[in-house]
C-alpha positions in Angstrom: 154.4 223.5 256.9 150.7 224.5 257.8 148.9 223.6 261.3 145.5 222.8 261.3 142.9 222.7 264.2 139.6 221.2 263.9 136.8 222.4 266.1 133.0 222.3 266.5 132.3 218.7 266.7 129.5 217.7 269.3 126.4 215.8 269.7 123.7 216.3 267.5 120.3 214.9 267.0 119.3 213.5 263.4 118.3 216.0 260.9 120.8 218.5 262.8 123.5 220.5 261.9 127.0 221.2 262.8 129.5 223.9 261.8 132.9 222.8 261.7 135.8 224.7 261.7 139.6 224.4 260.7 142.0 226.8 261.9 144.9 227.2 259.5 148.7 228.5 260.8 151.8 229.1 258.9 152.3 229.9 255.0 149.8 228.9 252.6 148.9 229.0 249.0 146.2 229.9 247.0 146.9 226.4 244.8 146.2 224.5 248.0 143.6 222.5 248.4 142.2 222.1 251.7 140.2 218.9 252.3 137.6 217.3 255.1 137.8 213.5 256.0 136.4 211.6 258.5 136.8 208.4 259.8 133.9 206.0 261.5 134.6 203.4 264.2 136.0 200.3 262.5 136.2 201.7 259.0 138.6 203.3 257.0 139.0 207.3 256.6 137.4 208.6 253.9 137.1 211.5 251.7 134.6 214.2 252.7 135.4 217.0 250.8 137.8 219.7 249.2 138.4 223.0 248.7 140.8 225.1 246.8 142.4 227.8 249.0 141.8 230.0 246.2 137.9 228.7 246.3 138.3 228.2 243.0 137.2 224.6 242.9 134.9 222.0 245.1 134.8 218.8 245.1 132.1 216.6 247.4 131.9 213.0 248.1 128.2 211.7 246.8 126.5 211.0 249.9 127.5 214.3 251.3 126.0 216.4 248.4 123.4 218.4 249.0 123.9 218.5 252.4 127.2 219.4 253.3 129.0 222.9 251.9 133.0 223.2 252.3 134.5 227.0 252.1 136.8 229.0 253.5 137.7 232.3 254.8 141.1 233.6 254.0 140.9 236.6 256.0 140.5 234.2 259.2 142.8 231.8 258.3 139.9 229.5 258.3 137.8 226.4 256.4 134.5 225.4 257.1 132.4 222.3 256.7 128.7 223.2 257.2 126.7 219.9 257.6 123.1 219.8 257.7 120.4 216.8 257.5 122.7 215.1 259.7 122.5 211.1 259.5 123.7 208.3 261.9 125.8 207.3 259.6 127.9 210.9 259.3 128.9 209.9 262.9 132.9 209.9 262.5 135.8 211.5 264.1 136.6 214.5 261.3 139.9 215.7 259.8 140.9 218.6 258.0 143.8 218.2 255.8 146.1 220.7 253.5 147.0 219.1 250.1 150.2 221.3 248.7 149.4 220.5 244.9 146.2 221.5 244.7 144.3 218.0 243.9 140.7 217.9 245.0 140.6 214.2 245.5 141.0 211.7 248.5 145.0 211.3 247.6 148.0 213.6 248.2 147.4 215.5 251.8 150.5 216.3 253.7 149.3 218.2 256.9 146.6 216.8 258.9 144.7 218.2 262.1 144.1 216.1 265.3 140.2 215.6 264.0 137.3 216.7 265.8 134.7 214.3 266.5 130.9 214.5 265.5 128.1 212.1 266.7 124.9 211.9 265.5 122.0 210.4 267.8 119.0 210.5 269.7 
């Protein structure tokens, strides 16, 4: 029902930072929550973070806190996941996701983006 496109990856050097965007198409609600996962060569996909539509709730994974910020522009159509003090291990392939019900957690996304992949490294 939604179309997402993920974009900004790169290469970055420890301690850097990367922007990424998610570009968001068709009909959306302000209950949604829109969500960041990533997924690390031979590892499973994990939960990143979350973002109401409406903004009206966040939710982070630990190791991301403090580091990373999730929002969104609703006049762009448009989510964001600023990461600074990048690490090694932030190196994944990352995937925005649009979760109908509204839940902040790792469970319950139906629309998923082709992922946008970030590396980490000197």
């Amino acid at each position: 029902q939604v179309q997402l496109v993920e974009f900004g990856g790169g290469l970055v050097q420890p301690g850097g930072s990367l922007r990424l965007s998610c570009a968001v198409s068709g009909r959306t609600f302000s209950s949604y929550a829109m969500g960041w996962f990533r997924q690390a060569p031979g590892k499973a996909r994990e939960f990143v973070a979350a973002i109401r539509w409406n903004g009206g709730l966040i939710n982070y994974k630990d190791s991301v806190k403090g580091r990373f910020t999730i929002s969104r522009d609703t006049a762009k159509n448009t989510v964001y996941l600023q990461m600074n003090s990048l690490k090694p291990e932030d190196t994944a392939v990352y995937y925005c996701a649009a979760n109908r019900r509204g839940t902040l957690g790792q469970a319950g996304y139906d629309d998923w983006g082709q992922g946008t992949q970030v590396t980490v490294s000197s």
